[in-house]
VOBADREN-889726 format. One record per residue (C-alpha): residue in one letter; y, x, z. Coordinates in steps of 0.2 Angstrom, whole numbers, plus 2048, in hexadecimal, padded with zeros to 3 digits. Each point is the difference from the previous one (the first is absolute). Layout:
BEGIN
<node><zase>a</zase><c2>Y</c2><c1>X</c1><c3>Z</c3></node>
...
//
This chain:
BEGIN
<node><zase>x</zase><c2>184</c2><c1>E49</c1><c3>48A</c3></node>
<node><zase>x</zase><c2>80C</c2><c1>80C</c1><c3>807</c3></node>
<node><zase>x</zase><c2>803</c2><c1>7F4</c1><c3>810</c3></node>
<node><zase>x</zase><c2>7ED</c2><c1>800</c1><c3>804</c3></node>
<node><zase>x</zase><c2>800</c2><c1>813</c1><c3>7FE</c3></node>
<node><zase>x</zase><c2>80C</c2><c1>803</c1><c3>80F</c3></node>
<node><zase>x</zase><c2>7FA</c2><c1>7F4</c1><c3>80C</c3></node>
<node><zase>x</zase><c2>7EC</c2><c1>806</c1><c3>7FB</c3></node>
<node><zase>x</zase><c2>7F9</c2><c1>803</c1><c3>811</c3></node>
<node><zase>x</zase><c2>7F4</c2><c1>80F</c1><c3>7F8</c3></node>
<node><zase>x</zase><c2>80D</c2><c1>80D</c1><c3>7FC</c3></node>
<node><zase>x</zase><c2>7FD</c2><c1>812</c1><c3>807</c3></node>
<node><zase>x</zase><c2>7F4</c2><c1>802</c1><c3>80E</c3></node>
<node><zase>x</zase><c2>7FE</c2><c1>7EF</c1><c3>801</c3></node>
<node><zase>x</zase><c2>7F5</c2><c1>800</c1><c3>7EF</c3></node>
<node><zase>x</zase><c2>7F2</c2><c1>807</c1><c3>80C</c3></node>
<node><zase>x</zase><c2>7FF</c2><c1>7F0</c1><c3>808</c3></node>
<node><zase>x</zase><c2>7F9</c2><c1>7FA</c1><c3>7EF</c3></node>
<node><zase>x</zase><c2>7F2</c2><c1>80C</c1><c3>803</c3></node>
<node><zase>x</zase><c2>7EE</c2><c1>7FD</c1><c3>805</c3></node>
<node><zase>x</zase><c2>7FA</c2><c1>813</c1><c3>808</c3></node>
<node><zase>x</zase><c2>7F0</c2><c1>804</c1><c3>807</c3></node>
<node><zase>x</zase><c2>7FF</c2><c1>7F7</c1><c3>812</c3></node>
<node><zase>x</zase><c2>7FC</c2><c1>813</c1><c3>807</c3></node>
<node><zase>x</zase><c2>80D</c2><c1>809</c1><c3>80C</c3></node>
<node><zase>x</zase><c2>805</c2><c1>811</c1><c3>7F9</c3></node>
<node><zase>x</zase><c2>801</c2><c1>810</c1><c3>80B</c3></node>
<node><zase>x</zase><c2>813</c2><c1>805</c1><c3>802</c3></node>
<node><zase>x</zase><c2>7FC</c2><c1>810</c1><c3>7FE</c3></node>
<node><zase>x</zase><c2>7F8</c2><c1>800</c1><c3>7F2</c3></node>
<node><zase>x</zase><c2>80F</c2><c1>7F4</c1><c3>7F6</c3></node>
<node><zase>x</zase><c2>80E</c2><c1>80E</c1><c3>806</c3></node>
<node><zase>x</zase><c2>7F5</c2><c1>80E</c1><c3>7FA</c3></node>
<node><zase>x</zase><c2>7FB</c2><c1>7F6</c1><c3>7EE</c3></node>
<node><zase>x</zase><c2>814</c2><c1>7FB</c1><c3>7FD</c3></node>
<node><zase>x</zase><c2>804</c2><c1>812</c1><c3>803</c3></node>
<node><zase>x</zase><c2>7F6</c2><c1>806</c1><c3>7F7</c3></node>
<node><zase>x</zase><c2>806</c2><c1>7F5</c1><c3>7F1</c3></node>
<node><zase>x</zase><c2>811</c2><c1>802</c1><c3>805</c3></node>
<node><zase>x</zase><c2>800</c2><c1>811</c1><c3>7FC</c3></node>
<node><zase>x</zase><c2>7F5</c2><c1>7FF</c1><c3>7F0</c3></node>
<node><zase>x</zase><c2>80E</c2><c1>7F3</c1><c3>7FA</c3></node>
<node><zase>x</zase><c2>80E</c2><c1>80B</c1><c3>803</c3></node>
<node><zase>x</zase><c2>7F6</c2><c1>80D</c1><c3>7F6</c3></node>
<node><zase>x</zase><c2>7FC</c2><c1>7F6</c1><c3>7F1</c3></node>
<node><zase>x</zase><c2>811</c2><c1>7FA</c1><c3>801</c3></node>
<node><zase>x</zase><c2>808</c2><c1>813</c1><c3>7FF</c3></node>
<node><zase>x</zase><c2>7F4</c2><c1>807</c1><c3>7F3</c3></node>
<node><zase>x</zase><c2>802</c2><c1>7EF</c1><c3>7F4</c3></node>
<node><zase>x</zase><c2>812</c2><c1>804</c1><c3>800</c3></node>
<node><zase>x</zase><c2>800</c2><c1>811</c1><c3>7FE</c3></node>
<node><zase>x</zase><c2>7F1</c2><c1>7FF</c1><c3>7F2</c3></node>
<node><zase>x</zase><c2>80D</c2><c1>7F0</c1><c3>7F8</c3></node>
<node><zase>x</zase><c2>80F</c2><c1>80F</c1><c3>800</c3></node>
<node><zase>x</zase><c2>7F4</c2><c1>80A</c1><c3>7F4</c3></node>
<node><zase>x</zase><c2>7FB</c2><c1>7F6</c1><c3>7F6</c3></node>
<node><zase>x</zase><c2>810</c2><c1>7F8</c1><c3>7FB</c3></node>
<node><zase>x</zase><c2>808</c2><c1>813</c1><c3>7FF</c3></node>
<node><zase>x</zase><c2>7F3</c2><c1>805</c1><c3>7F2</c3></node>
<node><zase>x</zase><c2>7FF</c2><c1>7EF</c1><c3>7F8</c3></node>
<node><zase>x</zase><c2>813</c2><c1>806</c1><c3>7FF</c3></node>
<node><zase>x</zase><c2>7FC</c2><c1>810</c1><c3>7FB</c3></node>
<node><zase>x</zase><c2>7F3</c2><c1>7FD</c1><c3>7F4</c3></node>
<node><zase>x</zase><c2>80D</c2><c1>7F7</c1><c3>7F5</c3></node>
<node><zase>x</zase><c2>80F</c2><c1>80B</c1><c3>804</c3></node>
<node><zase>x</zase><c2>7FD</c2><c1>811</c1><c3>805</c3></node>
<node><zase>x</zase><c2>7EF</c2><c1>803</c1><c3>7F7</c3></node>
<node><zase>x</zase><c2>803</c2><c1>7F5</c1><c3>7F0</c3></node>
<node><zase>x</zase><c2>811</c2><c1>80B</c1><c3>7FF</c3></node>
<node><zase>x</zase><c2>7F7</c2><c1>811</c1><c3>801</c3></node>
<node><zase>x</zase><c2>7F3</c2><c1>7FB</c1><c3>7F3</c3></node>
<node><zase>x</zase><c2>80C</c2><c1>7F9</c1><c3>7F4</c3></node>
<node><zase>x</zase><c2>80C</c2><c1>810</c1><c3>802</c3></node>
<node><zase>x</zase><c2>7F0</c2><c1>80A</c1><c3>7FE</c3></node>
<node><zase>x</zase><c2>7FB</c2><c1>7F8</c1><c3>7EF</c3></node>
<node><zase>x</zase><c2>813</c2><c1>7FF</c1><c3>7F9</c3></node>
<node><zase>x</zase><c2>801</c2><c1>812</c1><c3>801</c3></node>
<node><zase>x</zase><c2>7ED</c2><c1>804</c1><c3>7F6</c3></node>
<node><zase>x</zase><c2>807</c2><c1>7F2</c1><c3>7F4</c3></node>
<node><zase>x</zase><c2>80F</c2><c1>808</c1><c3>7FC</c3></node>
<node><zase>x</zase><c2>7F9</c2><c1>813</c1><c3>7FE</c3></node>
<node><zase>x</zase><c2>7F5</c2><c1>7F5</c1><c3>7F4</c3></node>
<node><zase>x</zase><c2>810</c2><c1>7F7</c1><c3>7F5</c3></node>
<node><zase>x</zase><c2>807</c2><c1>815</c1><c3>802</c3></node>
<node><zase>x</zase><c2>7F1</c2><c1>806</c1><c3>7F6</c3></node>
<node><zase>x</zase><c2>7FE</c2><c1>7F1</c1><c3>7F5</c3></node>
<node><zase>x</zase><c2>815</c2><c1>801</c1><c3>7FB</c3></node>
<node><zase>x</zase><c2>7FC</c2><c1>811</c1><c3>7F9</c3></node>
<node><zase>x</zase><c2>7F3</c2><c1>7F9</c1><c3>7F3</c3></node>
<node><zase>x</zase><c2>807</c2><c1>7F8</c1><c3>7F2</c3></node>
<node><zase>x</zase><c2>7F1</c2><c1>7FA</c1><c3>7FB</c3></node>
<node><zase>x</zase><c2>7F3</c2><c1>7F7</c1><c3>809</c3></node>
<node><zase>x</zase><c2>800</c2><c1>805</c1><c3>812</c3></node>
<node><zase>x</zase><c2>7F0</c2><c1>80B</c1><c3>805</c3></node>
<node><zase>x</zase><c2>7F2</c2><c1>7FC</c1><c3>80C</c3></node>
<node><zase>x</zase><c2>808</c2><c1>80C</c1><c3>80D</c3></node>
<node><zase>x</zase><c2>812</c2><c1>7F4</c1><c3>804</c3></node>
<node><zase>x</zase><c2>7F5</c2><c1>7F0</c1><c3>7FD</c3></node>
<node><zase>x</zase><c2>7F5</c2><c1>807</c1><c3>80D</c3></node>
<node><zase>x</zase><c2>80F</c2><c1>803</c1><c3>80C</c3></node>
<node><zase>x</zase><c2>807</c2><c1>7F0</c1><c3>7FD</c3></node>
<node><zase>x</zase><c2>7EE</c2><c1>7FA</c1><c3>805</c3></node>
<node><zase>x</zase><c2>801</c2><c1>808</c1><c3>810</c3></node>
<node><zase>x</zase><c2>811</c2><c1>7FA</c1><c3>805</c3></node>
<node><zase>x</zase><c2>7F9</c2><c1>7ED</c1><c3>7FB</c3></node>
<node><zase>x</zase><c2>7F3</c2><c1>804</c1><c3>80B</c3></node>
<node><zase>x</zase><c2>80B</c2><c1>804</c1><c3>80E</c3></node>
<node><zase>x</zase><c2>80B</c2><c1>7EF</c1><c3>7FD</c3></node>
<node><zase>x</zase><c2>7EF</c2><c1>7F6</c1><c3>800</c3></node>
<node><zase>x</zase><c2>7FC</c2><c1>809</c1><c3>811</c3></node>
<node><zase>x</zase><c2>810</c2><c1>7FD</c1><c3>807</c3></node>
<node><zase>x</zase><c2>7FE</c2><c1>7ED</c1><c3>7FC</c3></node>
<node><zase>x</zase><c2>7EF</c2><c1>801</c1><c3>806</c3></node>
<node><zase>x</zase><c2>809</c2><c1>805</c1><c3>811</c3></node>
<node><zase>x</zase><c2>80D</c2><c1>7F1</c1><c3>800</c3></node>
<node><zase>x</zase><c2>7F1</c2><c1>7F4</c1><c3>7FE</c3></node>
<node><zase>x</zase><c2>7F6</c2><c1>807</c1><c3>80D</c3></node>
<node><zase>x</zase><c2>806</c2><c1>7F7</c1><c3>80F</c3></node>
<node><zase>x</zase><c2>7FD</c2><c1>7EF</c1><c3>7FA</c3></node>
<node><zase>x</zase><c2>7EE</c2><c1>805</c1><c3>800</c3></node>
<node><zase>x</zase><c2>7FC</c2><c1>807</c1><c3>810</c3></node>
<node><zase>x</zase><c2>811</c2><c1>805</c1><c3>80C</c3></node>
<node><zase>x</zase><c2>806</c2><c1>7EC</c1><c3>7FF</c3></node>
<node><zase>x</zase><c2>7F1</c2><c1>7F8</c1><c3>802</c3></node>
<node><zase>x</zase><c2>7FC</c2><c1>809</c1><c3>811</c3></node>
<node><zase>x</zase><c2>813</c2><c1>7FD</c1><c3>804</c3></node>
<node><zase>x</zase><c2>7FB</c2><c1>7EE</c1><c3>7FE</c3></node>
<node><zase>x</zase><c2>7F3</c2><c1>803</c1><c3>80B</c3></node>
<node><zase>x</zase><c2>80A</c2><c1>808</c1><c3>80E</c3></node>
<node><zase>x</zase><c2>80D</c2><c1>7F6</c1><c3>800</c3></node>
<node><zase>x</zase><c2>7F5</c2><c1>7F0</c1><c3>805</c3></node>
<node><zase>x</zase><c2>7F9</c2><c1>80B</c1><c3>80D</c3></node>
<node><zase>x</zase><c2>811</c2><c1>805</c1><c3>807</c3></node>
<node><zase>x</zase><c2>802</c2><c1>7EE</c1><c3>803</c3></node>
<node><zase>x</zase><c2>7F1</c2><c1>7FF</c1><c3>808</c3></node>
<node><zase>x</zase><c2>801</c2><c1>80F</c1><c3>80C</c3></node>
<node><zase>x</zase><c2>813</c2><c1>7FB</c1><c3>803</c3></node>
<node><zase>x</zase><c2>7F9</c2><c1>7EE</c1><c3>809</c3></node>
<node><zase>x</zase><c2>7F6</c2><c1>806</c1><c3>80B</c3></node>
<node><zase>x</zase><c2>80C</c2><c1>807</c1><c3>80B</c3></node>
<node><zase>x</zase><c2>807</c2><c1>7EF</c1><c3>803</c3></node>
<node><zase>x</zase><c2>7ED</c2><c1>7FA</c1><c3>804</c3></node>
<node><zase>x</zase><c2>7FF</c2><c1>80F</c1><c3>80D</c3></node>
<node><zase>x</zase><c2>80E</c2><c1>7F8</c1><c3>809</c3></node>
<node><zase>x</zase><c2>7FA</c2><c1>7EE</c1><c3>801</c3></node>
<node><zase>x</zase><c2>7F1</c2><c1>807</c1><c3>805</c3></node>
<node><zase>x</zase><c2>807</c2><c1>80B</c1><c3>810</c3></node>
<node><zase>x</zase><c2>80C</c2><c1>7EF</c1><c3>804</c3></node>
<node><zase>x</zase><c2>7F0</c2><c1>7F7</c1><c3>804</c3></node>
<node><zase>x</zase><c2>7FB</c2><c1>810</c1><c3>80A</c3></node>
<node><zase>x</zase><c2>80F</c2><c1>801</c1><c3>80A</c3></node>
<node><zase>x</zase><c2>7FD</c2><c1>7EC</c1><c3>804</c3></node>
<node><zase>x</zase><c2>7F0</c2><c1>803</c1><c3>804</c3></node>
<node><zase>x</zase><c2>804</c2><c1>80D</c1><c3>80C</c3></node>
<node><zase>x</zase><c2>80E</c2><c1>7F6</c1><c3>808</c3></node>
<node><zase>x</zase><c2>7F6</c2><c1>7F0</c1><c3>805</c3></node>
<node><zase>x</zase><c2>7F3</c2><c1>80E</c1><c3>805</c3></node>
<node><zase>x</zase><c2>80D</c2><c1>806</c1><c3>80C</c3></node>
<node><zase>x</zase><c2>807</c2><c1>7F1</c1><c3>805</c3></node>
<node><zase>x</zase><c2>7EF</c2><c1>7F8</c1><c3>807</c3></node>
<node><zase>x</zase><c2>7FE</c2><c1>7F2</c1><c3>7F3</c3></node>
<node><zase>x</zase><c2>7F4</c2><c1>7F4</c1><c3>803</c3></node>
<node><zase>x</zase><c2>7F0</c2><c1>805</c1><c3>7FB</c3></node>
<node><zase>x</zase><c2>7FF</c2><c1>7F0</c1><c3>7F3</c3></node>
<node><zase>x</zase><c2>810</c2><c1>805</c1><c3>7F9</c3></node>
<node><zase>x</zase><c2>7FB</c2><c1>813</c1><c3>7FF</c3></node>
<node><zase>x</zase><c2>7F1</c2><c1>7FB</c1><c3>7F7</c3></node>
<node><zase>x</zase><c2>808</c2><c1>7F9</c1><c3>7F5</c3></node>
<node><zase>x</zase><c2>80F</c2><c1>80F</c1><c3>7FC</c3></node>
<node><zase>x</zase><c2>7F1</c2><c1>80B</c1><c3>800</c3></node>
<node><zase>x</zase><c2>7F7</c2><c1>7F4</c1><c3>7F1</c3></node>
<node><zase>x</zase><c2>812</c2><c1>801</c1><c3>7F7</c3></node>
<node><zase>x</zase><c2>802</c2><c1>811</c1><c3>800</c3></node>
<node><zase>x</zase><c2>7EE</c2><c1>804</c1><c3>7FC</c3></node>
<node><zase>x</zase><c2>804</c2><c1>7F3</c1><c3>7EF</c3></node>
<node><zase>x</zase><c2>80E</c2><c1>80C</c1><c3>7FB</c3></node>
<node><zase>x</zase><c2>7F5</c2><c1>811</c1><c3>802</c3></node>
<node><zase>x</zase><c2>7F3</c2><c1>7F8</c1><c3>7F8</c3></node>
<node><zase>x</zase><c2>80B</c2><c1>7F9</c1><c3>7F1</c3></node>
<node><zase>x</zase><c2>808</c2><c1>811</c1><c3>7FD</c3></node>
<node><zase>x</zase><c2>7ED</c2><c1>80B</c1><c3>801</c3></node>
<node><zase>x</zase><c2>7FB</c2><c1>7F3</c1><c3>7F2</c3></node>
<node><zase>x</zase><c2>80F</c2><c1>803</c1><c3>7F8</c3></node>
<node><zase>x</zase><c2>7FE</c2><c1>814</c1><c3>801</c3></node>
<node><zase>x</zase><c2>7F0</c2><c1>7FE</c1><c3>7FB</c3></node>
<node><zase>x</zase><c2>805</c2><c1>7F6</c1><c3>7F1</c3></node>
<node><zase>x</zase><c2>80E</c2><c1>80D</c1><c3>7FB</c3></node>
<node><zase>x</zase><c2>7F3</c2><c1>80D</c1><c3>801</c3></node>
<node><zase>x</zase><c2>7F3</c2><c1>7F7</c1><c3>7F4</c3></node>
<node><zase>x</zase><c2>80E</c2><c1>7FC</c1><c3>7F5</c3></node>
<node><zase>x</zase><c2>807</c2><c1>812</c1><c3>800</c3></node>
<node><zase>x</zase><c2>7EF</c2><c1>809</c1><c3>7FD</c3></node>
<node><zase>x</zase><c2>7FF</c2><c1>7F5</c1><c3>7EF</c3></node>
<node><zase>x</zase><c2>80E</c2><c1>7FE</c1><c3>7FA</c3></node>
<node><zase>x</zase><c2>808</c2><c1>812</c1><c3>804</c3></node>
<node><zase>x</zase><c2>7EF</c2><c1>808</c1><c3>7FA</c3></node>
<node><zase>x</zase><c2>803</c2><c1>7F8</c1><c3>7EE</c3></node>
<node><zase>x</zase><c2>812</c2><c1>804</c1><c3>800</c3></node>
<node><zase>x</zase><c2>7FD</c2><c1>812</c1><c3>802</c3></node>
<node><zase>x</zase><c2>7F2</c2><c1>7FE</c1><c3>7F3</c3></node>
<node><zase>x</zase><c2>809</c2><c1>7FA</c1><c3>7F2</c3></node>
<node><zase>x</zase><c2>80F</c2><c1>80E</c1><c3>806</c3></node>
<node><zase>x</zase><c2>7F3</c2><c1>80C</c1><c3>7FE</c3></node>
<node><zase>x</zase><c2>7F8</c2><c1>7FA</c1><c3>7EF</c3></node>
<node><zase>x</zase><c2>811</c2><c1>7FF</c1><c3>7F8</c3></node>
//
């Protein structure tokens, strides 16, 4: 399996030979303008998915360190005004230190409320993001097959290639366009599902 791997003639560009695209020339133009476009929104996406990634991991970390700490230091000190007042009755303790024991219980449930948090909304939109930074990270790499096959196409454009032969470069190249606005397309589709529900269930936890 490994051998047929490395001599599979459909590896990089070459997959596009695989493809069957619309027999309908594309205006140049229009293809520089589109992959620009894209390019831009790519390395966008791409910046505010890390920087969105770098938040959430600092207050998942923050919900169980920082804010579970302030909570529980809150409720230790209610609790132990409440064990001051109840040491001074012998007998049974009165409703005013059970009542400040309650709050300081209350403050330790809080505080664990906080260290659960983030299993619940801040890691599952993590998860989320980092499939997308996968996604958003390729593309770059398809950008530059793509402008390969337009700096060939130029070139044979430059160097009088017989109109058979030109033909046939300009088909190629229109294959690769083509594959990559399908697979733009695609991506958004995908994105406009699947990050809407993400954000949902962040929002409802």
């Amino acid at each position: 399996g490994k051998r047929q791997a490395e001599k599979d003639p459909l590896v990089g560009a070459n997959f596009c030979l695989c493809i069957e695209a619309p027999d309908k020339n594309l205006l140049q133009s229009f293809v520089d303008e589109t992959i620009e476009t894209h390019m831009n929104f790519i390395h966008n996406l791409d910046t505010a998915v890390k920087n969105l990634m770098a938040t959430a991991n600092d207050q998942a970390r923050k919900y169980g360190g920082a804010f579970k700490k302030e909570y529980t230091r809150i409720g230790e000190s209610f609790y132990s005004l409440g064990t001051a007042i109840e040491s001074a009755e012998k007998a049974t303790p009165s409703d005013l230190a059970t009542a400040i024991k309650r709050i300081g219980t209350a403050y330790f449930e809080i505080g664990k409320v906080f260290e659960d948090q983030p299993k619940l909304d801040w890691e599952p939109l993590l998860d989320k993001l980092y499939m997308y930074r996968g996604i958003t990270g390729s593309f770059p790499d398809i950008f530059v097959i793509h402008k390969g096959a337009q700096q060939k196409r130029k070139e044979c454009e430059k160097l009088n290639t017989p109109p058979a032969q030109l033909s046939e470069v300009r088909k190629r190249t229109d294959t690769v366009s083509y594959a990559i606005f399908a697979e733009l397309q695609h991506f958004k589709v995908e994105r406009d599902v699947y990050l809407k529900d993400a954000m949902k269930l962040y929002l409802n936890q």
